[in-house]
C-alpha positions as CSV (number, residue, x, y, z in Angstrom):
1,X,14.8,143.1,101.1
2,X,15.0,146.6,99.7
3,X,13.1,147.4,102.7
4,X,15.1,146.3,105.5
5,X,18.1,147.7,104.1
6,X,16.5,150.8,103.6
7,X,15.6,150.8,107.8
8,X,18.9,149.4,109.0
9,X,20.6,152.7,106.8
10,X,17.8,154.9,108.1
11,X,18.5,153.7,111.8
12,X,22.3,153.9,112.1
13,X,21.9,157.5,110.4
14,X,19.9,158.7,113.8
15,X,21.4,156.2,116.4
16,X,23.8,158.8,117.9
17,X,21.4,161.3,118.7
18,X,18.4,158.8,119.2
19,X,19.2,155.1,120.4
20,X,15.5,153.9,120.0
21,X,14.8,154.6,116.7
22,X,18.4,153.4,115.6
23,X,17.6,149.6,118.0
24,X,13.9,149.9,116.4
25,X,15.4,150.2,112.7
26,X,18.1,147.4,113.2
27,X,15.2,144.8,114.9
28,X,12.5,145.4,112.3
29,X,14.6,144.8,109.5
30,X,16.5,141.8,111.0
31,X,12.7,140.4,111.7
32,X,11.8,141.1,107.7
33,X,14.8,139.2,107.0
34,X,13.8,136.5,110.0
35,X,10.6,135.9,108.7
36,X,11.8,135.0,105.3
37,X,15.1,133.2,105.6
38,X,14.8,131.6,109.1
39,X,15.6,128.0,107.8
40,X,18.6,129.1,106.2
41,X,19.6,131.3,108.6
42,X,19.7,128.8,111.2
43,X,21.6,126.7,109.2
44,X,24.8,128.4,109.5
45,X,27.3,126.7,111.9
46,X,28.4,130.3,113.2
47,X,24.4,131.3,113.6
48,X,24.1,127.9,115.7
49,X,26.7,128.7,118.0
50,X,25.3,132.0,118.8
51,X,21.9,130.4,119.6
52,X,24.0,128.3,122.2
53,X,25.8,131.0,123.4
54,X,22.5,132.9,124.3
55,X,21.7,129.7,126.0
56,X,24.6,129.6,128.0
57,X,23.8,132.9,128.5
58,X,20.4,132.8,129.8
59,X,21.1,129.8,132.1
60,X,24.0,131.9,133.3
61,X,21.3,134.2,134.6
62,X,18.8,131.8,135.7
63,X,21.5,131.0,138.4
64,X,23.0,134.3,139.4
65,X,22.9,135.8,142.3
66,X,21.4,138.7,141.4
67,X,19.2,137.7,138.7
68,X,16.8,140.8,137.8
69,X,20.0,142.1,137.0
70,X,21.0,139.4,134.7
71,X,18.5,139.0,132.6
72,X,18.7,142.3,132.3
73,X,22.3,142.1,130.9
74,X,21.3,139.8,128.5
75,X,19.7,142.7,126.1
76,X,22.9,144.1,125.9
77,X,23.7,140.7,124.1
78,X,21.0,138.5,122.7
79,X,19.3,141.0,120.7
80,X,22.5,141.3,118.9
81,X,23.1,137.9,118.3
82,X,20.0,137.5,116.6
83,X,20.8,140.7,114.4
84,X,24.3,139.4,113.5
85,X,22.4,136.3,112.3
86,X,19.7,137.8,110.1
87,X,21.3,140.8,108.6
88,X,24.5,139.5,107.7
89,X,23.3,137.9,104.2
90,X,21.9,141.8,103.4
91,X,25.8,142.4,102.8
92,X,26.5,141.4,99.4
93,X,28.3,143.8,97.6
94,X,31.1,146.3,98.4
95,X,28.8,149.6,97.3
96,X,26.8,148.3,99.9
97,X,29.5,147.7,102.6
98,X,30.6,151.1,101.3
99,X,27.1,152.3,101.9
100,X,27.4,151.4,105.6
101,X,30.7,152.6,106.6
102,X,29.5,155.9,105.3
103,X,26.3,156.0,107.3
104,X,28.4,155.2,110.0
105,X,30.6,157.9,109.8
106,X,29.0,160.6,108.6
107,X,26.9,161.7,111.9
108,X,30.1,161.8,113.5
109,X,30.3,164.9,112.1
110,X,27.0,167.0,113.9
111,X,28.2,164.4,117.3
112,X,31.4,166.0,117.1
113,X,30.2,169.7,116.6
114,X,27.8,169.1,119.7
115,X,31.3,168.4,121.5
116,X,32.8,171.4,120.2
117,X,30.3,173.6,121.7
118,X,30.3,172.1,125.2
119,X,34.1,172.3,125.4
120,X,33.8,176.2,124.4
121,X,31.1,176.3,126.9
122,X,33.3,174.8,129.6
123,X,36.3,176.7,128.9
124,X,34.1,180.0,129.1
125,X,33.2,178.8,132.5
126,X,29.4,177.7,132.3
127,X,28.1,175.0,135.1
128,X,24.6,174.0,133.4
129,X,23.6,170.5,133.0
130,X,21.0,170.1,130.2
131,X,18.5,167.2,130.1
132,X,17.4,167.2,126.5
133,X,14.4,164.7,126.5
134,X,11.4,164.6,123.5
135,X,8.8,162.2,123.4
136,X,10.1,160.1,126.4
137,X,12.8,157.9,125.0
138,X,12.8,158.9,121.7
139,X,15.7,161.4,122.0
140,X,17.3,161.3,125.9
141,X,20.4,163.4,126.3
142,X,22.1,163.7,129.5
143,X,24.2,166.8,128.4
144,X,26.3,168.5,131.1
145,X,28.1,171.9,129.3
146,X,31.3,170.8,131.8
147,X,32.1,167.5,129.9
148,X,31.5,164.1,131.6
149,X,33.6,164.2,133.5
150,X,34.4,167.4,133.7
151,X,36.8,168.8,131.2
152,X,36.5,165.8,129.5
153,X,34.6,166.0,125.9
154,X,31.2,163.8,126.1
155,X,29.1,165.3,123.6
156,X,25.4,163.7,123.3
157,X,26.7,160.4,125.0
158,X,26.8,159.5,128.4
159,X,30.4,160.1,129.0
160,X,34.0,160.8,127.4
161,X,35.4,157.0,127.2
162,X,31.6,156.1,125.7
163,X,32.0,158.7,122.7
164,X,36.0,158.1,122.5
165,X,35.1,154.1,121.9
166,X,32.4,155.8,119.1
167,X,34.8,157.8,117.8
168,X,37.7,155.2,116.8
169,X,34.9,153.3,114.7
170,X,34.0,156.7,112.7
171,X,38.1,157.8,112.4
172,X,39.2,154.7,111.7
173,X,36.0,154.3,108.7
174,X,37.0,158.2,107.6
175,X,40.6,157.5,107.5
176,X,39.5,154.3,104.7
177,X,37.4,156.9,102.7
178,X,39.6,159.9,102.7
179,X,42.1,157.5,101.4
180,X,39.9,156.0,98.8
181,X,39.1,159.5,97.8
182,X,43.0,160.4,97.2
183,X,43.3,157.4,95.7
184,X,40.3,158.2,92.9
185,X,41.3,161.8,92.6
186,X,44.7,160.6,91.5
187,X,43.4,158.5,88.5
188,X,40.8,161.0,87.3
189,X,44.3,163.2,87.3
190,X,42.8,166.0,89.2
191,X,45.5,166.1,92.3
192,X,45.3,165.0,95.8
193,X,42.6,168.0,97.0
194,X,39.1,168.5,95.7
195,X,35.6,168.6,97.1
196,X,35.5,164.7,98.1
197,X,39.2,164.3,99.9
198,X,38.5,168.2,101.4
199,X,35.4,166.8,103.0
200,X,36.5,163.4,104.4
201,X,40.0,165.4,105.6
202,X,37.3,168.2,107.3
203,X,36.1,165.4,108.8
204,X,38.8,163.7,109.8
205,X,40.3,166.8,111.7
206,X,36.6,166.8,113.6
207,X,36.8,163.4,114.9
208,X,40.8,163.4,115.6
209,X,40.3,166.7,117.3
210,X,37.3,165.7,119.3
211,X,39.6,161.9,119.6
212,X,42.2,164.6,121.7
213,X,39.6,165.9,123.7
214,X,37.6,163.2,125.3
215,X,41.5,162.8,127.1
216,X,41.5,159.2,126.6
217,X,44.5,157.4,126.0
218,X,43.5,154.3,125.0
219,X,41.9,156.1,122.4
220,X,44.6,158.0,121.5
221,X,46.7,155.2,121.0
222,X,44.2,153.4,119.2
223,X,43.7,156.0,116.6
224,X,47.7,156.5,116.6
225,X,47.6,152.7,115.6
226,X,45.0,153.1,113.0
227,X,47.2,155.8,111.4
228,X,50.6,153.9,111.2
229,X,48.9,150.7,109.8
230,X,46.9,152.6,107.1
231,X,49.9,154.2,106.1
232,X,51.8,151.4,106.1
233,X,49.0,149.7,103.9
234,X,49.6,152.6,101.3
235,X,53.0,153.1,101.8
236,X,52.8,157.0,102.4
237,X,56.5,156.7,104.7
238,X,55.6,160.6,105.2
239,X,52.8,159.2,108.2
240,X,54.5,156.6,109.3
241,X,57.6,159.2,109.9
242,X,54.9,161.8,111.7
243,X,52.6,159.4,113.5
244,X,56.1,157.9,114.6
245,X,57.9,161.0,115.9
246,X,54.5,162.5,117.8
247,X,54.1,159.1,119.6
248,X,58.0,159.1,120.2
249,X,58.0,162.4,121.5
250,X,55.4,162.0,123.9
251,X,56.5,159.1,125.0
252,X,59.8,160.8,125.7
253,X,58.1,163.7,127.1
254,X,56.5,161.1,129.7
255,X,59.1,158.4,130.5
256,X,62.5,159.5,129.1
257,X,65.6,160.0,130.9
258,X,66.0,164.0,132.2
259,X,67.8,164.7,129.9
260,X,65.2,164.7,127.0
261,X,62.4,164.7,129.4
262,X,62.8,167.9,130.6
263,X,63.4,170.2,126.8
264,X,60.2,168.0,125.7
265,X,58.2,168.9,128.3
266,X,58.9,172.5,127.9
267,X,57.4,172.3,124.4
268,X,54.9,169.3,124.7
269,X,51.7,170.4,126.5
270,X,51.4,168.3,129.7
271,X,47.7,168.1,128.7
272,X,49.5,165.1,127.1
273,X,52.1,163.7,128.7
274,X,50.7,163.9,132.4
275,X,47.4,162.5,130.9
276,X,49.7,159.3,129.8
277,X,51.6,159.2,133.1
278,X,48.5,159.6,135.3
279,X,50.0,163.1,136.5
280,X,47.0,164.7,135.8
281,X,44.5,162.4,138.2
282,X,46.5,161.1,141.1
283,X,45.8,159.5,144.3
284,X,43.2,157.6,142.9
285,X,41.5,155.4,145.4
286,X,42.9,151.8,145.0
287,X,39.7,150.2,143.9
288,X,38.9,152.7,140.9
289,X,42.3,151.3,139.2
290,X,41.8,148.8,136.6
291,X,44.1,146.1,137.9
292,X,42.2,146.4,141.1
293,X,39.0,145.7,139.1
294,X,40.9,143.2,137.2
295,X,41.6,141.2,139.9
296,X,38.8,140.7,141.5
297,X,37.0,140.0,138.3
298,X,39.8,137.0,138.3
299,X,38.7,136.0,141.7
300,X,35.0,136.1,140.5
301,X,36.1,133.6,137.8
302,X,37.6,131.2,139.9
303,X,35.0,130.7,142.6
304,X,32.0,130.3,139.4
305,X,34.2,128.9,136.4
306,X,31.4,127.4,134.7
307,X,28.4,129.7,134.6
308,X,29.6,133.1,136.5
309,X,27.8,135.2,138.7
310,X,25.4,136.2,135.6
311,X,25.7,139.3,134.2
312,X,25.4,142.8,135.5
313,X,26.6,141.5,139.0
314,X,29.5,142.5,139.0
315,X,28.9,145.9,140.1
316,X,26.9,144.5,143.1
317,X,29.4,142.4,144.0
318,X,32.1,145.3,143.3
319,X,30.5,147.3,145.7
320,X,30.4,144.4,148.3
321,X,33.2,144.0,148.3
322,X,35.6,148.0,148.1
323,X,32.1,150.1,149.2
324,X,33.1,151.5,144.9
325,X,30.0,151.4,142.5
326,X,31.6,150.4,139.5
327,X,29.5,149.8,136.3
328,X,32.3,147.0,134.5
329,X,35.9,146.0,135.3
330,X,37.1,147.8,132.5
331,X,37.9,144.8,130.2
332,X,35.2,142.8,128.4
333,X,36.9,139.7,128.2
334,X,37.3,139.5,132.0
335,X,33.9,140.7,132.2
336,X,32.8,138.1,130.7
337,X,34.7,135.3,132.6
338,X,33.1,136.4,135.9
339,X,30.0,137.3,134.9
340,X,29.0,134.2,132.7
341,X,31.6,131.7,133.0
342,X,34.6,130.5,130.8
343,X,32.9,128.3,128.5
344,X,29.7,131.0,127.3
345,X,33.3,133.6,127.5
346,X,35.6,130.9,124.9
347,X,32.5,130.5,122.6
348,X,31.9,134.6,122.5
349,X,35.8,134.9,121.4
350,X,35.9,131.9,119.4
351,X,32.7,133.4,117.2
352,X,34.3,136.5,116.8
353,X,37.5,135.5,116.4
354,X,36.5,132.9,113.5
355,X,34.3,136.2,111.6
356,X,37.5,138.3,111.8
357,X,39.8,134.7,110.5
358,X,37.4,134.5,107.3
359,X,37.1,138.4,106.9
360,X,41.3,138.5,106.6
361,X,41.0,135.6,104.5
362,X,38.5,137.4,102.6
363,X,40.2,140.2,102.3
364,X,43.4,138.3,101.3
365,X,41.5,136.8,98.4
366,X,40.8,140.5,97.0
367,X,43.1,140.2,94.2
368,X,42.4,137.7,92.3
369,X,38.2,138.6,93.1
370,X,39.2,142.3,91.3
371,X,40.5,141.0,88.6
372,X,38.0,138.0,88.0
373,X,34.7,139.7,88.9
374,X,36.2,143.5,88.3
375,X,35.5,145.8,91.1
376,X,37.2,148.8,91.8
377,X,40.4,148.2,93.7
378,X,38.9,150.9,96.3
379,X,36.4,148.0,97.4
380,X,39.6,146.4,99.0
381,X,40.6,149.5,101.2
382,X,36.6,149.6,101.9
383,X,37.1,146.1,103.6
384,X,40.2,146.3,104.9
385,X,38.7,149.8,106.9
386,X,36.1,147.7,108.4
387,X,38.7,145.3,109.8
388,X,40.5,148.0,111.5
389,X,37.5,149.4,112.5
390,X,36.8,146.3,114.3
391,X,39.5,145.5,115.5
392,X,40.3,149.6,117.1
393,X,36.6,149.1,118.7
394,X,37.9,145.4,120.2
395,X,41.1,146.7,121.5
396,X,39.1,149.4,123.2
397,X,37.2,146.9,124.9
398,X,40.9,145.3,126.8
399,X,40.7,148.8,128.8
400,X,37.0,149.6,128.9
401,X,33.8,148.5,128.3
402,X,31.4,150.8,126.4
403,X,28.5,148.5,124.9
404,X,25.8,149.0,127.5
405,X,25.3,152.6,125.3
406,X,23.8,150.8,122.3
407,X,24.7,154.1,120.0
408,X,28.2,152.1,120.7
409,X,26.9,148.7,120.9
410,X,25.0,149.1,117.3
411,X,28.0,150.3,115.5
412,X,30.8,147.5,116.5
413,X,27.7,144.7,115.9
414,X,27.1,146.4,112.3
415,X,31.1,146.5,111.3
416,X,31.2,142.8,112.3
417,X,27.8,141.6,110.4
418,X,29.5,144.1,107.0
419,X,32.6,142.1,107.6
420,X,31.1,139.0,108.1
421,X,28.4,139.2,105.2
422,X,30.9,139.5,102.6
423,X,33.4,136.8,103.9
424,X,30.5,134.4,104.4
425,X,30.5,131.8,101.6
426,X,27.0,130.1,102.4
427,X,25.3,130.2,99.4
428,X,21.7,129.2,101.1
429,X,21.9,132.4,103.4
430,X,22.3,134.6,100.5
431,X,18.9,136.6,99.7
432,X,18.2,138.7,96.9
433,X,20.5,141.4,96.0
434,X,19.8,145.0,97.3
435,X,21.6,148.4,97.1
């Protein structure tokens, strides 16, 4: 299996600046693995209800109204189903979860400078919109020197919420390693700064800043989140005081009485406040907000409870309806309900929800695992990072909905396969140990 492991590290290394070879790294190996393992693969009660899922899935489609469109939804699904199912047993050991996060993280850092560059370009004033293309497919970026939208950082994806739902993965990974890295720089009595914490803190600063600059909130409070509960994890009171006070005081800044509004916003820019009261965009047209969308993806629900009106037709439908091209409603699980139905929608939660139940469990376990089989106690922090990893990426998905961009897609599929490959107890799905 050295080889499939070798791909799938190989693949997620170039998926942000090439989505085919990163989607052509993850199927090969998970067909090595396929080939080899299918009996026992299939054998896993969580593999068999994503085979029925896809079903539901595909019959969804067979019925919708738009169905070119539906069965064209389903890639953005069924391909990672079948990944999920044969890579997972490739994640047996924490150096090799530990191997992953980093591969994960690490091209943050070139994505990030590529944002840099078109922000200084856009504040110097240039217009140009480059289309980077080499070999067809095999690297496609749409990169407008403005931001996407403008004045919004977008870097090599297709716009600022896509690369701000990327980005919480790689912070929320780099904040686990920079801690890790404090945390072994302590015992080898060498302080807190040296080569390996400098690096993961230089890195941190790229992603937070470039976090900042895609100007989404949900992002920002999602990486404000990942901040308290890490430091609550290690008990450093010093972030929980500072993540505490900047929140407070925006929030002040935004929604407090005169009073303390008012001094606040003299010293808070209103590049952050406005942006959390909607100052800085208003008027919008009623059916670009998301409870419009939400609501009529509710509506969509109720008329198709069973199978939906297959996937990818809700932006039809959208349009219909308001005369608004909208690509999603702006929340996956209510995507989900009108699009294929509440059952195929339970089943998808239920799934994930039961990976992340025996990854806490897992991780609760730790303990007693170090002490018995004698890992380092950074291998829990490693696991506990990919659970906050997951879940920053899933809350993302309440107020957007970034997975038809597979450099997006690929990442939150490979944190729940690393978290699930450990957890997973089924002996028959192991195969042979790689690094």
């Amino acid at each position: 299996m050295q080889f499939a492991w070798t791909l799938v590290q190989a693949g997620l290394l170039v998926l942000p600046f090439s989505a085919l070879f990163g989607c052509v790294g993850m199927m090969v190996a998970a067909i090595a693995i396929w080939r080899q393992q299918s009996t026992q693969i299939m054998g896993s009660r969580i593999n068999q209800g994503f085979a029925l899922l896809a079903g539901l899935m595909v019959l969804s489609a067979a019925v919708a109204q738009h169905r070119g469109a539906a069965f064209l939804g389903l890639f953005n699904f069924l391909p990672y189903f079948f990944c999920f199912a044969s890579l997972s047993p490739l994640m047996q050991s924490s150096d090799q979860l530990r191997r992953l996060g980093w591969v994960l993280v690490v091209p943050s850092v070139l994505v990030c400078l590529i944002g840099y560059l078109q922000m200084l370009f856009c504040w110097l004033g240039y217009q140009q919109f480059l289309h980077i293309q080499v070999l067809w497919i095999v690297i496609d970026w749409q990169y407008d020197l403005k931001g996407t939208p403008p004045g919004r950082m977008s870097a090599v994806l297709t716009y600022a919420n896509v690369l701000a739902s990327y980005l919480v993965i790689t912070f929320s990974l780099g904040l686990g390693f920079w801690i890790e890295a404090i945390g072994r720089s302590r015992q080898a009595g060498s302080g807190v700064w040296n080569r390996e914490t400098t690096a993961w803190g230089g890195l941190l600063l790229l992603n937070g800043g470039a976090l900042i600059l895609t100007n989404s909130r949900n992002a920002w409070a999602i990486a404000a989140g990942a901040c308290f509960v890490f430091a609550v994890y290690v008990g450093w009171r010093w972030l929980i005081a500072a993540v505490g006070f900047v929140v407070g005081a925006i929030l002040a800044a935004a929604f407090g009485p005169a009073a303390l509004e008012q001094p606040l916003r003299a010293i808070i820019p209103a590049f952050f406040w406005a942006r959390v009261t909607d100052d800085l965009y208003p008027n919008r047209p009623v059916p670009t907000l998301r409870t419009t969308q939400w609501g009529f993806s509710w509506s969509l629900m109720q008329q198709r409870p069973i199978l939906g009106w297959g996937l990818r037709n809700f932006t039809p439908l959208y349009q219909a309806e308001t005369g608004f091209i909208l690509g999603h409603p702006h929340n996956l699980p209510l995507m989900l309900l009108a699009e294929v139905g509440i059952p195929a929608t339970l089943l998808f939660l239920g799934l994930v929800g039961w990976v992340l139940a025996e990854g806490i469990q897992y991780w609760r376990m730790f303990p007693d695992r170090l002490q018995e089989l004698g890992h380092e106690t950074g291998d829990r922090l490693i696991y506990f990072s990919f659970l906050i990893a997951f879940c920053s990426i899933a809350i993302f998905s309440l107020f957007d909905v970034t997975l038809f961009d597979a450099r997006v897609n690929i990442p939150g599929w490979m944190l729940l396969i690393g978290i699930w490959g450990r957890a997973d107890r089924s002996v028959e799905c192991r195969v042979p140990s790689v690094e």
